[in-house]
Backbone bond lengths (Angstrom), bond angles and torsions (degrees), N, CA, C in turn:
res aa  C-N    CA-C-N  psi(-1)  N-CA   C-N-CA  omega(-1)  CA-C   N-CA-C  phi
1 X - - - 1.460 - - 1.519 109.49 -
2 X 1.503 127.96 145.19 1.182 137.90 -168.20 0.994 99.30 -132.30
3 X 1.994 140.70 133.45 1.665 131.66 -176.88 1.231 90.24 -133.20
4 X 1.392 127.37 118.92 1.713 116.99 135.24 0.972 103.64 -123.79
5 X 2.112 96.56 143.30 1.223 101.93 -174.15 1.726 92.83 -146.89
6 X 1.070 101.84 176.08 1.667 113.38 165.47 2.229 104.75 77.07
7 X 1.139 120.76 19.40 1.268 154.37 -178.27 2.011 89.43 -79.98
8 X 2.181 103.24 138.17 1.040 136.87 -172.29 1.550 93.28 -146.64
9 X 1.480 113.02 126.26 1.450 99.55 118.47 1.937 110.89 -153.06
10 X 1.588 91.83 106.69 1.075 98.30 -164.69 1.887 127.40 -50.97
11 X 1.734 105.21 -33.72 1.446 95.23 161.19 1.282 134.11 -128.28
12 X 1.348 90.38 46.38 1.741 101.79 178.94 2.239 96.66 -123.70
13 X 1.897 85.65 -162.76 1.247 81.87 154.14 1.755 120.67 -122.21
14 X 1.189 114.93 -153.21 1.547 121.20 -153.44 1.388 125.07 22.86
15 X 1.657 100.34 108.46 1.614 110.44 -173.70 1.420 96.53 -76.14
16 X 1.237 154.39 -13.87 1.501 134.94 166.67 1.507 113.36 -143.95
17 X 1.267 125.02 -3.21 1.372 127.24 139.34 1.680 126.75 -150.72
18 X 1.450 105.69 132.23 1.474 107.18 -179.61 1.560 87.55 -116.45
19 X 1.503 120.48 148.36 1.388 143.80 -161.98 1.453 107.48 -161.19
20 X 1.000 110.47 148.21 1.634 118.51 152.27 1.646 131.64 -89.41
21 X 1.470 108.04 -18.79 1.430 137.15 164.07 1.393 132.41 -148.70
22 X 1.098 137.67 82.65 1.454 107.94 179.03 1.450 111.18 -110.18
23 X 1.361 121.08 143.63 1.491 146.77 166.62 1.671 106.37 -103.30
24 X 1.446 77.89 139.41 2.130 85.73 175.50 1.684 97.21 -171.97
25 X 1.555 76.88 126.42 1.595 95.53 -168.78 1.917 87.88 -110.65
26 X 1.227 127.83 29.50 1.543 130.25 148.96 1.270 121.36 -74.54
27 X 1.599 113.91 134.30 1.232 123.64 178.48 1.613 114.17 -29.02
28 X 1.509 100.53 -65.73 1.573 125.87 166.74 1.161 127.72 -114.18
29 X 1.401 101.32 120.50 1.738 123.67 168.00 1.775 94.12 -80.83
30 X 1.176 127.21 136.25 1.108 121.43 174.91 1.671 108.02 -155.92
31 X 1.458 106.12 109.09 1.469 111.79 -167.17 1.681 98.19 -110.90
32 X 0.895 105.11 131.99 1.735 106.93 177.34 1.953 113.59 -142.40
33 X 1.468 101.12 145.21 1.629 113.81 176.41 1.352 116.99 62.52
34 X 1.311 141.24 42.02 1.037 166.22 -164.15 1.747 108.57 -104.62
35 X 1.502 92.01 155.72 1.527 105.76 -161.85 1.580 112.84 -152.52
36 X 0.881 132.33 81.90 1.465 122.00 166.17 1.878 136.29 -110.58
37 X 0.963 112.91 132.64 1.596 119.61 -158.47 1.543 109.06 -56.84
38 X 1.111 103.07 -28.95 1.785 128.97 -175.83 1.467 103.70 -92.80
39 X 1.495 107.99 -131.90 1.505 141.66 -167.38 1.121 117.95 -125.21
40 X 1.216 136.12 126.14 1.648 148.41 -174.58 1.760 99.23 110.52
41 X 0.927 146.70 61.78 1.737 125.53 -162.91 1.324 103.57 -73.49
42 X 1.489 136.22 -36.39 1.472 145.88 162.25 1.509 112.15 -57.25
43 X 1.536 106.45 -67.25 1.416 113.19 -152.29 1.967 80.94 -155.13
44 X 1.310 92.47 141.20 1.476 120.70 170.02 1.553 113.28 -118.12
45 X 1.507 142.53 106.51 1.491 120.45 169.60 1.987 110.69 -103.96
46 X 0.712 97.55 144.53 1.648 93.75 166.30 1.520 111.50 -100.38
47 X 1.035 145.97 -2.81 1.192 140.21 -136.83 1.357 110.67 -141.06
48 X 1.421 119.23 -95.51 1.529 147.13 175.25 1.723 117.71 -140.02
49 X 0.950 118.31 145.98 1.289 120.62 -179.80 1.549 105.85 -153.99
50 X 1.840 109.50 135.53 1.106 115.52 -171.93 1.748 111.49 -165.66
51 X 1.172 102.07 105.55 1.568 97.59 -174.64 1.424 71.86 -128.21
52 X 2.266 84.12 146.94 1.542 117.49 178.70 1.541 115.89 -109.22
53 X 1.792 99.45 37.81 1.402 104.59 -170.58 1.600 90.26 -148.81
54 X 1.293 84.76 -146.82 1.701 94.07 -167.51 1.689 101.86 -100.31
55 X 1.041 146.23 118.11 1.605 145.14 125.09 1.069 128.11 -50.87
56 X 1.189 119.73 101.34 2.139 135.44 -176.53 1.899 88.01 -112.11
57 X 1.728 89.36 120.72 1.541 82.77 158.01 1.951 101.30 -121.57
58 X 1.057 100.83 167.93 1.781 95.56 178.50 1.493 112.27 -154.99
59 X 1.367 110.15 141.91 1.556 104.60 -170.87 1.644 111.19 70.84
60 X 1.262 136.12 30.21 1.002 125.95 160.88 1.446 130.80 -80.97
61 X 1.429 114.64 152.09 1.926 109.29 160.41 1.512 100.23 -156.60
62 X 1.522 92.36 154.91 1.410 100.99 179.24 1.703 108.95 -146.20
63 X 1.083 130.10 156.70 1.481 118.92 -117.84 1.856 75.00 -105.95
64 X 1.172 132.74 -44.07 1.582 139.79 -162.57 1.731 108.55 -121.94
65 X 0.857 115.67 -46.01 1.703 109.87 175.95 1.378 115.99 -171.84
66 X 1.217 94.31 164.61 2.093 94.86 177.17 2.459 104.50 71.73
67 X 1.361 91.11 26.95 1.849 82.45 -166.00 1.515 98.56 -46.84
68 X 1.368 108.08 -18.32 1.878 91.98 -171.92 1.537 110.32 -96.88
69 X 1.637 119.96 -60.63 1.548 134.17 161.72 1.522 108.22 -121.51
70 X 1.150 96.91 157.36 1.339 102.20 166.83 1.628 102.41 -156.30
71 X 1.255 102.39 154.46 1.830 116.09 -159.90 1.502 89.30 -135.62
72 X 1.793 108.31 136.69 1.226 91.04 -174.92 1.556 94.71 -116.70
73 X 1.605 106.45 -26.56 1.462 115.19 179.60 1.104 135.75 -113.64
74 X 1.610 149.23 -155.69 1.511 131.63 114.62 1.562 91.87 88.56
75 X 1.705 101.04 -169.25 1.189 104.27 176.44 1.730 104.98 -100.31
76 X 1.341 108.42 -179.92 1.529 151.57 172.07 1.189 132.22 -122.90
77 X 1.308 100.34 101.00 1.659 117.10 -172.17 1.496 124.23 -144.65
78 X 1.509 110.04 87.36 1.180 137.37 -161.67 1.566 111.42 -99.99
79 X 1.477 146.69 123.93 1.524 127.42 176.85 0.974 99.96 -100.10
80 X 1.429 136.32 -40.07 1.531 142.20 -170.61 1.521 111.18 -119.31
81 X 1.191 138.00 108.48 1.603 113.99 156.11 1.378 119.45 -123.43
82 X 1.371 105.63 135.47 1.559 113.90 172.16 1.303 110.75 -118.20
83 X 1.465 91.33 150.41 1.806 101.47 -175.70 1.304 97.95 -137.30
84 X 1.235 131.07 114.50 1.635 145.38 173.58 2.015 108.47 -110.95
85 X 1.017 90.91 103.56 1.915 94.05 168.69 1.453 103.34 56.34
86 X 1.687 109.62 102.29 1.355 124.41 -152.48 1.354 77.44 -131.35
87 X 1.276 135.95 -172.23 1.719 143.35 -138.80 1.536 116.94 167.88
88 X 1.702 138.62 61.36 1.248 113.21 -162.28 1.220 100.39 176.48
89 X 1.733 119.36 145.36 1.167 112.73 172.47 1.658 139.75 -59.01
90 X 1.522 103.13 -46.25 1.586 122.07 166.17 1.809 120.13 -65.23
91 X 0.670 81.44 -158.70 1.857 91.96 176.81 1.056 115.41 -91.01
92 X 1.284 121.38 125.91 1.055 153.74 -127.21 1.946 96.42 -85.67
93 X 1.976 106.03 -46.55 1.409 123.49 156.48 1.488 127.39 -102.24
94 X 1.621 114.15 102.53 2.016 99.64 -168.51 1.652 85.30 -89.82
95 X 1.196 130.35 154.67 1.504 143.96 117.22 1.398 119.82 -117.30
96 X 1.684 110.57 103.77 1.713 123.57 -172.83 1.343 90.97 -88.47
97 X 1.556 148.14 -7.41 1.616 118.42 -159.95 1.603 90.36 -85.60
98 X 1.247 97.16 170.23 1.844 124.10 162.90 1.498 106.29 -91.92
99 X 1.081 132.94 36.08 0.982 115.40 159.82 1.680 123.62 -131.40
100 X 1.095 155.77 -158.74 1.525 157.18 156.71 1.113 135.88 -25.73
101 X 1.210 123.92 82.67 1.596 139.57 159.78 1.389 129.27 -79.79
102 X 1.593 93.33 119.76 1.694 95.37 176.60 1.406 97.95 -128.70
103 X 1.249 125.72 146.53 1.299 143.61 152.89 1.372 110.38 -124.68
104 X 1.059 120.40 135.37 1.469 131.94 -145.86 1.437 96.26 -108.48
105 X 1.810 124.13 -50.21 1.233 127.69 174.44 1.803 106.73 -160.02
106 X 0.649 126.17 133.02 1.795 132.21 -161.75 1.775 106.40 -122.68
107 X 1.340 113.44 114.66 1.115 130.80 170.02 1.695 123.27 -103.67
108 X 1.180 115.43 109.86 1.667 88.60 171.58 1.919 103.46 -151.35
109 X 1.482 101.63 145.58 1.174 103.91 -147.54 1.987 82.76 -137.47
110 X 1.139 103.61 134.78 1.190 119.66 169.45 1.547 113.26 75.04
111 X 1.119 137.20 36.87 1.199 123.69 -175.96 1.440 108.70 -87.78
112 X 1.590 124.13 154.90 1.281 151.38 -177.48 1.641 111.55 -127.72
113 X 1.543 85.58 115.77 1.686 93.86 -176.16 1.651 127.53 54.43
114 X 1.171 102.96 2.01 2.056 115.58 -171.75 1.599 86.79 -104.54
């Protein structure tokens, strides 16, 4: 299991992680209380993104889109995702690349305005 939580960035994007790729072969990705001024409010990727477990984000917002993830490139490769109390005008999940999306099974519970 992997936790970050308690993550700002008020005028950029990814309130608790911005990356260009991340891979995680952990049970749990688990991003919590997050804030970003932009897009990604949980997690921002530019690149590729692919966890072979579950991703729970909670307490997220993001000020324009993606308040929970947002993918800007690359592929998408998700097995589990949960979304608990999301925060944001846009969608709640952006993926803009042209390339490969998987969501394996999609949970989301409480969203506001996403």
């Amino acid at each position: 299991t992997l936790q970050v939580s308690n993550g700002s960035a008020p005028a950029s994007f990814g309130g608790c992680i911005f990356a260009g790729t991340v891979e995680s072969n952990a049970t749990l990705l688990a991003v919590s209380d997050c804030d970003a001024g932009s897009a990604g409010g949980g997690l921002y990727v530019r690149q590729s993104l692919s966890v072979n477990g579950v991703l729970r984000t909670t307490r997220t917002r993001g000020a324009v889109s993606g308040s929970s993830v947002f993918v800007s490139g690359g592929n998408t490769y998700v097995t589990a995702l949960e979304i608990d109390t999301v925060i944001g005008y846009g969608a709640a999940v952006a993926v803009t690349a042209e390339h490969t999306l998987h969501l394996g099974s999609v949970e989301l519970i409480g969203a506001e305005g996403a």
